[in-house]
N, C-alpha and C positions, 0 to 999 in steps of 0.2 A: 553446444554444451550447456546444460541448464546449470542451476545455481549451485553455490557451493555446499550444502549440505548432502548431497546424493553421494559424492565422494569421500562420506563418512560412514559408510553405510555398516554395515557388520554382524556378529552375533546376534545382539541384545536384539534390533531390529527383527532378525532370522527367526527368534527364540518367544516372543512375541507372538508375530506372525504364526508361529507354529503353536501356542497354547491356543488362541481364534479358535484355529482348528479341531484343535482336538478335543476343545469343551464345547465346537461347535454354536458356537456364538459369533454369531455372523454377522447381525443387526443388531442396535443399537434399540429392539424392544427390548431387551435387557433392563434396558432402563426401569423396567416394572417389576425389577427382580427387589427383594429388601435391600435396604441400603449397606446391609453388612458384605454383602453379596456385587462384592464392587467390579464394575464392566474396563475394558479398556477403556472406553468414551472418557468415562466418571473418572478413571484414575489418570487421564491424557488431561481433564481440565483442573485436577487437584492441583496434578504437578506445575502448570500453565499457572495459573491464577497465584501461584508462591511462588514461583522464579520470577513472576512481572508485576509480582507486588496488586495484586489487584483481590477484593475481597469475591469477586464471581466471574466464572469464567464459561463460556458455553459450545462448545462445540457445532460446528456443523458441515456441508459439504465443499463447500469453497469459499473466496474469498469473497465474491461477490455476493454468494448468500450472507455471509456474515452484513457486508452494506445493506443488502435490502432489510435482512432480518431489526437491525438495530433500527432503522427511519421507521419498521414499523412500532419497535417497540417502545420508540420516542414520540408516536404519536404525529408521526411528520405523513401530511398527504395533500391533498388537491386545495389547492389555495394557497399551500405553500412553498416559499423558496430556498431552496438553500445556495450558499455561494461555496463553488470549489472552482480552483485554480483551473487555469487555459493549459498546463501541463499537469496529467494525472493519466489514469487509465480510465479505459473507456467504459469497464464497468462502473464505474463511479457516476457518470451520470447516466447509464442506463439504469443503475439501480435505484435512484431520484428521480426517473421516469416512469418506472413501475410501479415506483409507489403511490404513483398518483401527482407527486409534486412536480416545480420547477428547478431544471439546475440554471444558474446563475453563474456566467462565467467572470472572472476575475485575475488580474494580472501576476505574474512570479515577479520575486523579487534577486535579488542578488544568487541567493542559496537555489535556485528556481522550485523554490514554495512559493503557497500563498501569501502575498503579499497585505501586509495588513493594512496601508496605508491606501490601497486602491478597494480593499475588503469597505472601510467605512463609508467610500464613494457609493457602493454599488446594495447599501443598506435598503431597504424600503419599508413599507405598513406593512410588507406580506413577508419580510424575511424572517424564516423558523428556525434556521440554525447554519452554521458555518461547517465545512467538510474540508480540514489542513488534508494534506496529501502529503508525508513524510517522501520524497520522492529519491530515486534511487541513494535509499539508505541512510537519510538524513534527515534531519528535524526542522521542521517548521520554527517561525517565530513565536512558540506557546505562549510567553510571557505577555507579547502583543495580543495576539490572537484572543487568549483567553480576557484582556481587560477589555478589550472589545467587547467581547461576547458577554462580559457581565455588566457591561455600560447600558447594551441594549437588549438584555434580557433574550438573550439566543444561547438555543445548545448549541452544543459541538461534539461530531461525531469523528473521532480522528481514523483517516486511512493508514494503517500500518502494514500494508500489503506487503510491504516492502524493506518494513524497517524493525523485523520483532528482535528483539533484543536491541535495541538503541535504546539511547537514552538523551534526555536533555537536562542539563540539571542537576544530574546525580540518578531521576525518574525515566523509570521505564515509558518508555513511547507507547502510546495506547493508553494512557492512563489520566492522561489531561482532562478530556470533555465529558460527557455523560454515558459517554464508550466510545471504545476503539477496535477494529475491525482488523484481522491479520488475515492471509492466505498462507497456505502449504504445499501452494503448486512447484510442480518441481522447479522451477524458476527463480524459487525464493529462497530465502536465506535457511531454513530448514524443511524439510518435505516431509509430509505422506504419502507421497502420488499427486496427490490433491487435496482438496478440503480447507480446512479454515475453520477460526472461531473469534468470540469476540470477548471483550472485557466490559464491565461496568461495578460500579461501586455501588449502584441506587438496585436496592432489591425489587423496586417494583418493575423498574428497566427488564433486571434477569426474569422475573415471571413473565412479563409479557414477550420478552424477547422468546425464551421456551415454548411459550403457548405457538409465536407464529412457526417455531421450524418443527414444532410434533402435533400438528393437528389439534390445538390449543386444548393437552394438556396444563394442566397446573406441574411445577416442578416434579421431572422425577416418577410422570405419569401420574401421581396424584389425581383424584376424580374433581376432588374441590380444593378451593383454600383461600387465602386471603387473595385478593388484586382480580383482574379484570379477566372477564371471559371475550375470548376473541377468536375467532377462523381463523383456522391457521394452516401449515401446509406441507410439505414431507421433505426438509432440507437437512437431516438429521446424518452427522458424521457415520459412516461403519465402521466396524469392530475391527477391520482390518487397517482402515487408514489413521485410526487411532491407534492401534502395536506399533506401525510402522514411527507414528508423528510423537506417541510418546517418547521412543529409543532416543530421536531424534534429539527432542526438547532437552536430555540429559547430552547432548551433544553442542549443547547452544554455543556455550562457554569459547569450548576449543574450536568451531568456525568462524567465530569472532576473532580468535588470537591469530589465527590462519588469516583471516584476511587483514585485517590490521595490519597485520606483520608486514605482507605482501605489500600494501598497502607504502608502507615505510620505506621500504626499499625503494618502492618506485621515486617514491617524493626526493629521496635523496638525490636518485640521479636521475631527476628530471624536474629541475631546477625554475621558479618563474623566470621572467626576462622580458624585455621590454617587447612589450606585444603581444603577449601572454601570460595570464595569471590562473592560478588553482580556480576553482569554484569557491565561493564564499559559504561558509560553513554556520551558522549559529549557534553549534557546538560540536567543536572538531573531537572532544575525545568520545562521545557518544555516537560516533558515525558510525554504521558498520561495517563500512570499505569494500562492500560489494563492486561497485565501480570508481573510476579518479575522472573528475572534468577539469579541460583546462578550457578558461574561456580564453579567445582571442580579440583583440580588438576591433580588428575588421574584419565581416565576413566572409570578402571574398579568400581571406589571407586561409580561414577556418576549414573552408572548403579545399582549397586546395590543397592544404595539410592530410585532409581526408580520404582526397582522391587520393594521392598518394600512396597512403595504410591502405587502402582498399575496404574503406570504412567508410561513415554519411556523419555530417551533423547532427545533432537530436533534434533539430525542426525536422527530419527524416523520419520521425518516432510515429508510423504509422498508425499507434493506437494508444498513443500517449498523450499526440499532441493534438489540439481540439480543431487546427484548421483541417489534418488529414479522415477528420470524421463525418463524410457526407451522408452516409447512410442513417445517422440518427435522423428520428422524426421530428415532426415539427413541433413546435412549445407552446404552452397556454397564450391563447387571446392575450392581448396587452393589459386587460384589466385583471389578469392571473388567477379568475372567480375558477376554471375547470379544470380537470383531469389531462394535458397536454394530448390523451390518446384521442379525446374528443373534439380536436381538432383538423378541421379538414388541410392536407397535407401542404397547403400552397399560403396555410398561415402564417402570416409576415410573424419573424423571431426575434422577440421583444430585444436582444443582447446582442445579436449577432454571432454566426454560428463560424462564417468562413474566418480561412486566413484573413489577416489586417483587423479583424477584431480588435484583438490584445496586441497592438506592435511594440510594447517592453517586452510582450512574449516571445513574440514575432522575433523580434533582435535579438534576444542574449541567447534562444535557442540558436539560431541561426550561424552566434559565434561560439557554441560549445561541444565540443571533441570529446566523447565519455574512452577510458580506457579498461578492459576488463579489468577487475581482480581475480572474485570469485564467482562471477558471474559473467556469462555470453549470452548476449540474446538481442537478434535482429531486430526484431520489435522497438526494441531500445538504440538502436544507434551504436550497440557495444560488441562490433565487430572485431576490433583489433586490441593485445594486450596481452595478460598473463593468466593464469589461472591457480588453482590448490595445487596440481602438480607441478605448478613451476617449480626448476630450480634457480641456483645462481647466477647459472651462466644463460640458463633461458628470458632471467628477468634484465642481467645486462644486457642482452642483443635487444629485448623490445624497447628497454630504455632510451640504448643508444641509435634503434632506431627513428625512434619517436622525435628525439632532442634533433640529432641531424638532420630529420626533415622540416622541422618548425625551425631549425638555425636557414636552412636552403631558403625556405619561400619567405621568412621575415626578415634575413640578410644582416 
């Protein structure tokens, strides 16, 4: 079952879809239409950039172009590093390999983000910016994060893949660094099908960010204008998965209340207890309760919890967690002067890529059980739980399954 926004699906979406159609606007060259003459795209990142508080918003095809697009449009490439968490998705450091740079891996903390304290460890002369991972639906330490980041003069590009509509603080998630990057695959907390966009407050960010996903256009197809002319490349949202993602966007609200809600119920009846505690949150009322983790103490106690549900640990998170990613390539020379692709494949990796890398990472995945809300997805370790059509009595039997099996095997 993918995320919980598809289960909202309806007219508005339908209605949409069906203008596309019928005015025949299909793609996103629209863009070159006058500005009074406003496209889905245009009017999918109006409404985006005022419900998340953000002064520019830009559209494009998925989640992982929004990461590439933004490291280009921050100027981030060969020589440089950035540091993202040992728990994240995999396009996050595929998309710091494309660009030229290194990823840098680094340890989670309690909440399994980035951990800030192991972040200022793994600093260097060649580090260009940090990349927090808001990770299933949760916020990062911004407040740490960001003093860091303006200690040693690094951006910050935040992964919101995950968490659009959270908030830390009172603020919208995405809103911290010099942008932040969403996706709208059906996975996530609201859908297009697909696609994604990104935020930033620094105008020159959105120009150059525009220039790399439309063929380095200036804003809005523009031939010229102020900021930088750049190559750029064809990652530009359709007209369709904008109908679909704007319906959505005005949907934000009530899948948030949906799973929160869900959310509640479960907590009630499924209580911490010696040997088990929630996931440590940095701010529990900006979650978006897409999933509930409980850590366990001991591994093996986790696991077997697991087998049980017929579910895995998130160290199981085959594309989440950085030991299970062998197919990435190898990384810049130790002295971090090239492009990692310019590396012959057998080059020693400066961080270490396998399992036992990260072992805080290593361990608190190992002892964490995700339970669905609104959200199923293998990938994730979030095989067993409840969903949007749960009802009452569906959310007591998985409660009271859950409680009875971690009462069984911790005794």
């Amino acid at each position: 079952m993918p995320g919980p926004g598809y289960a909202f699906f309806g007219d508005e979406e339908r209605d949409n879809v069906e203008q596309v159609l019928e005015t025949w606007s299909r793609t996103t060259a629209a863009h070159s239409y006058p500005l009074g003459d406003l496209t889905q795209t245009r009017l999918f990142e109006q409404a985006a950039a005022h419900r998340l508080s953000s002064p520019y918003c830009l559209s494009v095809n998925s989640g992982t172009s929004a990461l590439l697009t933004a490291l280009a449009a921050l100027g981030i490439g060969p020589g440089d590093e950035v540091i993202v968490p040992g728990y994240m998705y995999s396009a996050c450091l595929a998309a710091i390999v494309y660009s030229g740079a290194t990823p840098v891996l680094a340890e989670v903390d309690a909440s399994l983000t980035l951990d800030p304290g192991d972040v200022r460890q793994r600093i260097t002369g060649r580090t260009k910016a940090l990349m927090p991972v808001h990770i299933l639906g949760a916020a990062c330490d911004l407040a740490a994060l960001r003093r860091i980041a303006g200690e040693h003069g690094l951006l910050m590009l935040e992964d919101a893949a995950q968490a659009c509509g959270g908030t830390y603080r009172g603020r919208p998630l995405g809103t911290f660094g010099q942008a932040g990057a969403f996706s709208l695959n059906m996975f996530k907390i609201i859908t297009g099908g697909d696609g994604g966009f990104l935020l930033t407050s620094d105008e020159r960010v959105f120009q150059r960010a525009y220039g790399f996903h439309d063929h380095g256009w200036f804003p809005y197809r523009r031939e010229d204008g102020p900021g930088d002319r750049l190559w750029g490349l064809n990652l530009r949202m359709t007209e369709l998965t904008a109908a679909v993602a704007r319906a959505q966007l005005g949907r934000l609200d009530a899948v948030l209340a949906r799973t929160r809600g869900l959310r509640d119920e479960l907590l009630e009846q499924i209580p911490e207890r010696d040997g088990m505690v929630r996931r440590y949150l940095h701010d529990a009322d900006g979650d978006c309760a897409s999933v509930l983790v409980y850590v366990f103490d001991e591994r093996a106690d986790a696991e077997a919890v697991a087998k049980r549900l017929g579910t895995k640990t998130l160290l199981h998170s085959p594309k989440h967690y950085y030991g299970g990613l062998p197919e990435l390539p190898a990384l810049a020379a130790p002295d971090g002067s090239s492009c990692p692709f310019r590396q012959p494949a057998e080059v020693w990796r400066r961080d270490g890529w396998r399992a036992g890398a990260l072992p805080r990472t290593d361990d608190v995945l190992s002892r964490s059980l995700a339970l669905t809300v609104g959200l199923s997805d293998t990938y994730l370790g979030a095989d067993f739980g409840v969903n949007v059509f749960s009802g009452g009595d569906e959310i007591a039997e998985v409660a009271e399954r859950f409680r009875e099996t971690a009462d069984e095997v911790l005794g």
